[in-house]
N, C-alpha and C positions, 0 to 999 in steps of 0.2 A: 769772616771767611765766606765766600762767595759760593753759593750751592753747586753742589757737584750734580750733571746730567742724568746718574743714576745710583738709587743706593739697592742693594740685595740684602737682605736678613736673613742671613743663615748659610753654609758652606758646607755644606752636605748636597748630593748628586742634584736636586730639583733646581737650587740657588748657584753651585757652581756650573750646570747648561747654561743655566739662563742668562747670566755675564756672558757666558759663551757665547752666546746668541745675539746678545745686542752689542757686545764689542764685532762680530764678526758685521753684523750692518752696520756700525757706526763706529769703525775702528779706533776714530781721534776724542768720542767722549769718556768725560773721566767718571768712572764706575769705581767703588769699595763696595767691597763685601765686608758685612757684620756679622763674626761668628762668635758666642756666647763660649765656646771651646778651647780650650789653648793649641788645637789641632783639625784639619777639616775633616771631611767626611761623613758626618753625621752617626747614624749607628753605625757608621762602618768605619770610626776614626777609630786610632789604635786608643782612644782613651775608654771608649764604649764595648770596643769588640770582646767579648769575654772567650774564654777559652771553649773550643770546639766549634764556634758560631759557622754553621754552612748557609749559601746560599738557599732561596726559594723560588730561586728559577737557574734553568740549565744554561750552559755556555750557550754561547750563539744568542742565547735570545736576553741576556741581562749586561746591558753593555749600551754605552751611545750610541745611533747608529752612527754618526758621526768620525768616531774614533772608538775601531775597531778594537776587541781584548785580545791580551795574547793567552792563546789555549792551554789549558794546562795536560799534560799525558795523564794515560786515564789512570793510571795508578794514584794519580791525587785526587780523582774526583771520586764521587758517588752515584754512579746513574745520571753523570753527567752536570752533577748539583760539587758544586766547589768550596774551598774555603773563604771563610769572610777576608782574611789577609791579603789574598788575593783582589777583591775587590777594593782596601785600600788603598792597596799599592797601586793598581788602576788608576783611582779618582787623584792620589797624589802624581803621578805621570800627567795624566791629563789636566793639571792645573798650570804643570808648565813645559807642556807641550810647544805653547805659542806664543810670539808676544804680538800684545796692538800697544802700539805707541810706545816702542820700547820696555815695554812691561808684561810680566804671565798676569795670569787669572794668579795664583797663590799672593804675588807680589802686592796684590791689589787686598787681599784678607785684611783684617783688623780684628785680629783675636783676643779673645777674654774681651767683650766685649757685647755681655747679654741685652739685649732693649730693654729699657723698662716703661718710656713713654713715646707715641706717639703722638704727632696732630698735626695738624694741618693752620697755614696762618690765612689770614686774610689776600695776599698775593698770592695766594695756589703754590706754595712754598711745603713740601713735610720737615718734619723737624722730629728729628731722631735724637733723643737720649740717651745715653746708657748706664748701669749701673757705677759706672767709674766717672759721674759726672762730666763727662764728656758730650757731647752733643754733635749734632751732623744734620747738616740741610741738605734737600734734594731737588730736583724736579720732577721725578719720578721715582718709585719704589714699587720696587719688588717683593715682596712678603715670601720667604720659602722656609717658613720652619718647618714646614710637615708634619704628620700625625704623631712620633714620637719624642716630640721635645718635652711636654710637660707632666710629668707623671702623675697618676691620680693614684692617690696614698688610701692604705686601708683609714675606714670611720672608726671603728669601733674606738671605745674610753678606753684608755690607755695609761694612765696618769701613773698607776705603780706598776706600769709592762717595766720591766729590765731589758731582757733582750732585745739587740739591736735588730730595726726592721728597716729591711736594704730591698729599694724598689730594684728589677731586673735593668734600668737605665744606670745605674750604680755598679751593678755585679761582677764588671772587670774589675772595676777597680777596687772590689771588696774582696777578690777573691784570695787573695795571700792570708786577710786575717779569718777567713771561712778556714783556714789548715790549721789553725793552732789547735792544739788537743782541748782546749777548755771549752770548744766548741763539740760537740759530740751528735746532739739534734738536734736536728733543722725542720723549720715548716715551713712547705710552701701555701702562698694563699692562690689561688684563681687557675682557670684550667685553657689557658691563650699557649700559643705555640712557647712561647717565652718561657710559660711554666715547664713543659716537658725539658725546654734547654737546661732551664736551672736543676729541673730532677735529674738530667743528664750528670752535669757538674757534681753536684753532690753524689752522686754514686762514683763516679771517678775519687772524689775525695775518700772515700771509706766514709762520708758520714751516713747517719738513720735519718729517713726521712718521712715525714709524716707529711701529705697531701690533701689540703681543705680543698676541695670546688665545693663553691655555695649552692644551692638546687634553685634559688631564685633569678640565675644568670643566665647565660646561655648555654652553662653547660661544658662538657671538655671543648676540646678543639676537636674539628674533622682532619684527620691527617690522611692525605690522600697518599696511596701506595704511590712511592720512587717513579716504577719502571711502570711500563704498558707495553700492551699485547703488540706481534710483531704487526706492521713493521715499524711501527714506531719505536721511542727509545725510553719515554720519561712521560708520566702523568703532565706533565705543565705541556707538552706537544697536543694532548687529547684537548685541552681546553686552548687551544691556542688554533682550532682550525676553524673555519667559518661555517661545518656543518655541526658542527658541536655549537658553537657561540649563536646559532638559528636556532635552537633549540631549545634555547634559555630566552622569554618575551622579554622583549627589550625596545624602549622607546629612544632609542638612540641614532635610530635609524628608518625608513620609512617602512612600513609596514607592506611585503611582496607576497606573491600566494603561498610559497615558503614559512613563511611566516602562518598565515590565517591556516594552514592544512596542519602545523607543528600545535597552535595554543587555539584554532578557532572549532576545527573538525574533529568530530569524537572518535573520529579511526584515529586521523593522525596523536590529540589528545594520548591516545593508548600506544600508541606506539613509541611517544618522545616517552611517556611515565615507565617503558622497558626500557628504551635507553639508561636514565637514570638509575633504573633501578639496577640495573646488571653493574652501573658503575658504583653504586651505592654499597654492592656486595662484593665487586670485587678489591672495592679499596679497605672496607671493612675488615673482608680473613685474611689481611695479612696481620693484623695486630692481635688476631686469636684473643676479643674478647671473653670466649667462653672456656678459658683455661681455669678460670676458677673468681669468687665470690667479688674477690678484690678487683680482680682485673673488668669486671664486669662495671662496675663503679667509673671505668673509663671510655664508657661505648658512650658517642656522641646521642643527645636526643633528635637531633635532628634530621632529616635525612638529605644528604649528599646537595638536593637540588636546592635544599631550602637553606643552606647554610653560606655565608659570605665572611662577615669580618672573623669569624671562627673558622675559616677553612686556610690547610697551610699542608705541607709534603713532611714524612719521615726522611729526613734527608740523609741521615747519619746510620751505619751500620751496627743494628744490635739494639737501636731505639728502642722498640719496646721491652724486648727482654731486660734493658736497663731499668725502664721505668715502672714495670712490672712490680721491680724489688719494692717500691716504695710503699706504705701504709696509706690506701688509698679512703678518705673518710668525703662523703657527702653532706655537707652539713654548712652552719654559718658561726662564725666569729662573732659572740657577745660581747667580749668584754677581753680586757688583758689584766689577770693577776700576778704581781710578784713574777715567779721564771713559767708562768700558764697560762694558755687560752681558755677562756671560758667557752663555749660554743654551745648552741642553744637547745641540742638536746641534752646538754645535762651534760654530757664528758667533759674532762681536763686535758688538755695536754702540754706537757709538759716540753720545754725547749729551751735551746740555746741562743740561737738565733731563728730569723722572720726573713722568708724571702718574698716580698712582694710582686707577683705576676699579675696585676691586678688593671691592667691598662694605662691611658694614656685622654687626657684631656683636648679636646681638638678647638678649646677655644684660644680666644689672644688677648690675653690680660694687657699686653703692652698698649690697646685702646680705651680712652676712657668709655663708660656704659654707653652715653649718648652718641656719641660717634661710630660705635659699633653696629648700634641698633641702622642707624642712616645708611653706614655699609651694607649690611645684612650679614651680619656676621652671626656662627655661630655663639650663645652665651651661657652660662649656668643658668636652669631655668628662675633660679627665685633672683637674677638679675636683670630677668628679661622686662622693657620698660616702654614696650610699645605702646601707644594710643589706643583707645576704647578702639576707633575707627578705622586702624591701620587691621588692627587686630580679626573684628569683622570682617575686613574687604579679604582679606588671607584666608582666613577660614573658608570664603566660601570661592574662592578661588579654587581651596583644595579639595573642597564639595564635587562641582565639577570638575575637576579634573581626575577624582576618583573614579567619577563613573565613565569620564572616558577612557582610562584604564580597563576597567572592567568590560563595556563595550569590544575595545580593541582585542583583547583578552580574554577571554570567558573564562578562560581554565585560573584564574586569580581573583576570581568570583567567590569561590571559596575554599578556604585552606585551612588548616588545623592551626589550634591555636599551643603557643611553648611558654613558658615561664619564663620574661626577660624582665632584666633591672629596671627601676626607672632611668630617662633618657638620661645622659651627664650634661647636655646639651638641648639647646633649640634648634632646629633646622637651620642648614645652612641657606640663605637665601643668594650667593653667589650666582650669578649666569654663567651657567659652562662647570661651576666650581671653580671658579675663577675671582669675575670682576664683578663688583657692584651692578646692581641696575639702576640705583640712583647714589648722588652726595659725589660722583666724580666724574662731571662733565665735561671736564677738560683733558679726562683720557690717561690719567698720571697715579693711579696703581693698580697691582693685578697680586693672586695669592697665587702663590702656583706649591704643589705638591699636598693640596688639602683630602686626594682621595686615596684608596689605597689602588694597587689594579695588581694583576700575574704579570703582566711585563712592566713594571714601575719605571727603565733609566729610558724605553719607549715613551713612554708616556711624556715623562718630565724631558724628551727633547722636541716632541712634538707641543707641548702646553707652553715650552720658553718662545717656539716660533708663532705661538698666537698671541702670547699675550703679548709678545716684540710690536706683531702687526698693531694689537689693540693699541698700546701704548703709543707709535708713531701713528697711530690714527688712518691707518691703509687695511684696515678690517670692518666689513659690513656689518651692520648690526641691525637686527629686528627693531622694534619700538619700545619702547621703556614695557607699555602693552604686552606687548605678546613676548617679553622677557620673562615676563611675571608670568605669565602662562606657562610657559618651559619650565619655570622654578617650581610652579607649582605640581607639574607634572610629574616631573623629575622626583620629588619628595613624595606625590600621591605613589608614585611606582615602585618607588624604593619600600615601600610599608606594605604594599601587595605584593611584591615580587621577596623582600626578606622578612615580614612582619612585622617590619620597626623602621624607624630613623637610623639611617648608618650613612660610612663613608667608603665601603669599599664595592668596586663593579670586580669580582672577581670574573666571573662567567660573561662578561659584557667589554671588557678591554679591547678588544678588537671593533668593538660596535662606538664605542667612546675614542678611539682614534679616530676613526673613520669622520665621525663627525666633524673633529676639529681639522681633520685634512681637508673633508668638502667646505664649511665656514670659509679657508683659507685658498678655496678656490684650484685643491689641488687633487689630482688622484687618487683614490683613497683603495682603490682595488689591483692591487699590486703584484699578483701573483702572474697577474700574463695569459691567462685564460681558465675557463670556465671549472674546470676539473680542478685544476690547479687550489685557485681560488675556495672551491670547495672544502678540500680535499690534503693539501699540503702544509701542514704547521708554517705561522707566521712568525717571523726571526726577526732579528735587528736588522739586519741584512736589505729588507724587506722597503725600510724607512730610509735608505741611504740614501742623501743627495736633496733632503726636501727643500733644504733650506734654498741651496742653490737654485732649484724648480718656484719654488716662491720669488727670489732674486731676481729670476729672469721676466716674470711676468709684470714685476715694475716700471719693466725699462719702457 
């Protein structure tokens, strides 16, 4: 079989734009999507979606811009935060919305059809396997499984646990046998927005629920308050404007006196740490930590500004008061006996079932070690197998690059230190978080949906029009040099700006569009003047038309 001009892995919103986007420039080439699912969507397919799942961003701003959602009356929403159902039915519309070459985007899927290998041959050919021994060659690939495909299972010895332990990537579909009465107590493990949904679920069930956060993680989730002060409507608007997202030091964009007066000047210094802090306290008392001993056990350690892949919205009415009910214990998972956790200070606990909130692995086993490494792919650290040499030149890449952080930055100079896990990974060495800086010269793959951001179906349509360009090779690129410089920057900033290795720009999604709009030579300030810009939450709305505006500029 003769290699088809594009393949996409994965069908869920990052993988289905991005067909979108290269069928809409190249209407007559032939593109499949490989979905590992029997259904698209990804979290949001009806086989993932578990019951009560709302969004985490409001209408208007979680949507294509492309192809606009239809609004729901507000009697369905929450402060403007919707049902996930809603969002499927979306992504299933939108798949066959259009055809190219006689065909939708749905028609093109190839489901139940998880990768298991990659590689690349000696013709510049990929060559895609799947667990159903099937195979598929390319000339290009697209990579879009995104952050929640592969879930990371609790460690702890197990070997005489009983009780079944169901990661939250499983929990729709577990949810009928979580009702039977033989189930009684339930424990949830880790404190990720995921965990409150499942504590949500289980209190809907009538079951008892016992709550582990480990104290050597990052801790609960920050759930920022729904709504905000007038005139605004929803918390995700406060972080969606461009004097909120200057406030937050961000290397995504060039540094203006804005900038140097917010992180350089020690009035300004003091003045953005009241911003934050007013938002730190007013997203806090609505969850009435201090209602009592237990409830205190769920106050985030970190504060508002310092928190990213742990920050997410109370989306659901009565949230806390529901997860309030639960038995909230601080502690860690030693061991699993018979129907009990052992945990390490000495308690038992006794259960029926394990619900796993426990995260999500961001590496991509479908490559072998060596090929990963030349991509620069994230890996599990005791897999990582770079060169003595490769090894040194990175390091001190990220020497400097630290201190010009710091330089840029003063206020990142020094910060408090929090108790986080060892990494699950190695730094992603992507440019952009995207494409290699070396091992694919000829322009023929891109990873798209490897970060998290507050406007995510934004993002994944502006990242399917870069990596389109990169891909047809009509995108300028720095030098292999100063890629590496970016990357390294990029990861020195991320470890001063959230004190670790991560993958989400929550407070920076606007600064990380922008960027991939200016690379693409396009507009990136959108609002239409100065105030505006400032001043007026950025919506879908906002991005409509880019592809077109790219389109035009080829002719």
């Amino acid at each position: 079989m003769a290699p088809v001009n594009l393949i996409v892995i994965g069908a869920g919103p990052f993988g289905l734009i991005a067909a979108h986007t290269w069928l809409e420039l190249n209407p007559n080439d032939s593109v499949i999507l490989l979905e590992s699912a029997s259904d698209l969507g990804g979290v949001w397919s009806k086989s993932r979606m578990y019951p009560t799942i709302m969004t985490q961003a409001p209408q208007g701003m979680f949507e294509f811009p492309c192809y606009p959602m239809e609004k729901l009356p507000k009697d369905k929403t929450f402060y403007n935060y919707f049902p996930g159902s809603h969002v499927g039915a979306y992504l299933e519309a939108f798949s066959t919305h259009k055809l190219f070459s006689g065909k939708t985007l749905q028609e093109r899927i190839i489901f139940n059809s998880h990768v298991k290998h990659i590689t690349k041959t000696h013709n510049n050919v990929w060559t895609v396997a799947t667990d159903s021994s099937t195979s598929f060659t390319c000339e290009k690939l697209i990579v879009a499984t995104g952050l929640t495909s592969t879930p990371n299972l609790p460690s702890f010895p197990q070997d005489s646990f009983t009780p079944p332990i169901i990661h939250t990537r499983s929990l729709a579909a577990k949810v009928p046998s979580l009702t039977t009465p033989t189930i009684t107590n339930v424990v949830v493990l880790g404190g990720s927005k995921s965990a409150f949904d499942a504590v949500q679920i289980l209190h809907s069930l009538n079951k008892s629920v016992t709550w582990i956060i480990r104290t050597t993680g990052q801790g609960p989730a920050f759930l920022a308050a729904p709504n905000a002060p007038w005139p605004l409507h929803s918390s995700h608007e406060v972080i969606s404007m461009r004097l909120v997202a200057k406030m937050s030091p961000c290397i995504f964009e060039p540094v203006d006196n804005w900038a140097r007066f917010c992180h350089s000047n020690k009035i300004g210094i003091k003045m953005v740490d009241a911003v934050w802090s007013f938002v730190d306290w007013m997203w806090k008392r609505v969850a009435r930590f201090d209602r009592d001993e237990n409830m205190k056990r769920l106050e985030p350690g970190r504060t508002v500004f310092l928190s990213s892949d742990g920050l997410a919205v109370s989306n659901s009415e009565g949230l806390w008061d529901n997860v309030a009910k639960a038995k909230i214990l601080r502690d860690e998972v030693d061991s699993g006996e018979g129907r009990e956790l052992v945990l390490k200070s000495g308690k038992r606990v006794s259960c029926d079932a394990v619900i796993a909130a426990t995260g999500w692995s961001n590496t991509y086993p479908m490559f072998e070690d060596q090929l990963a490494v030349v991509l620069g792919l994230p890996m599990p650290p005791q897999k990582a197998q770079e060169d003595g040499k490769e090894v040194a030149a990175w390091e001190a890449l990220l020497v400097e690059a630290d201190k010009k952080v710091v330089e840029t930055f003063p206020r990142l100079a020094n910060l408090p230190t929090y108790p986080h896990p060892e990494p699950k990974s190695t730094p992603s060495k992507l440019y952009r978080s995207m494409i290699p800086i070396t091992g694919d010269l000829d322009h023929s793959i891109a990873f798209v949906g490897a970060i998290g951001s507050a406007q995510s179906l934004n993002v994944a349509e502006i990242q399917a029009l870069w990596v389109a360009a990169y891909l047809s090779k009509k995108l300028a690129l720095p030098t292999e040099e100063n890629m590496r410089q970016e990357v390294a920057l990029t990861t020195a900033w991320r470890r001063r700006r959230y004190l670790e290795d991560g993958y989400n720009f929550i407070y920076e999604h606007l600064q990380y569009m922008s960027m991939l709009l200016r690379d693409l030579g396009l507009n990136d300030l959108r609002k239409g003047g100065r105030w505006k810009e400032l001043l007026v939450p950025y919506v879908s709305a906002d991005y409509r038309g880019i592809l077109e505006e790219w389109r035009k500029m080829q002719i």
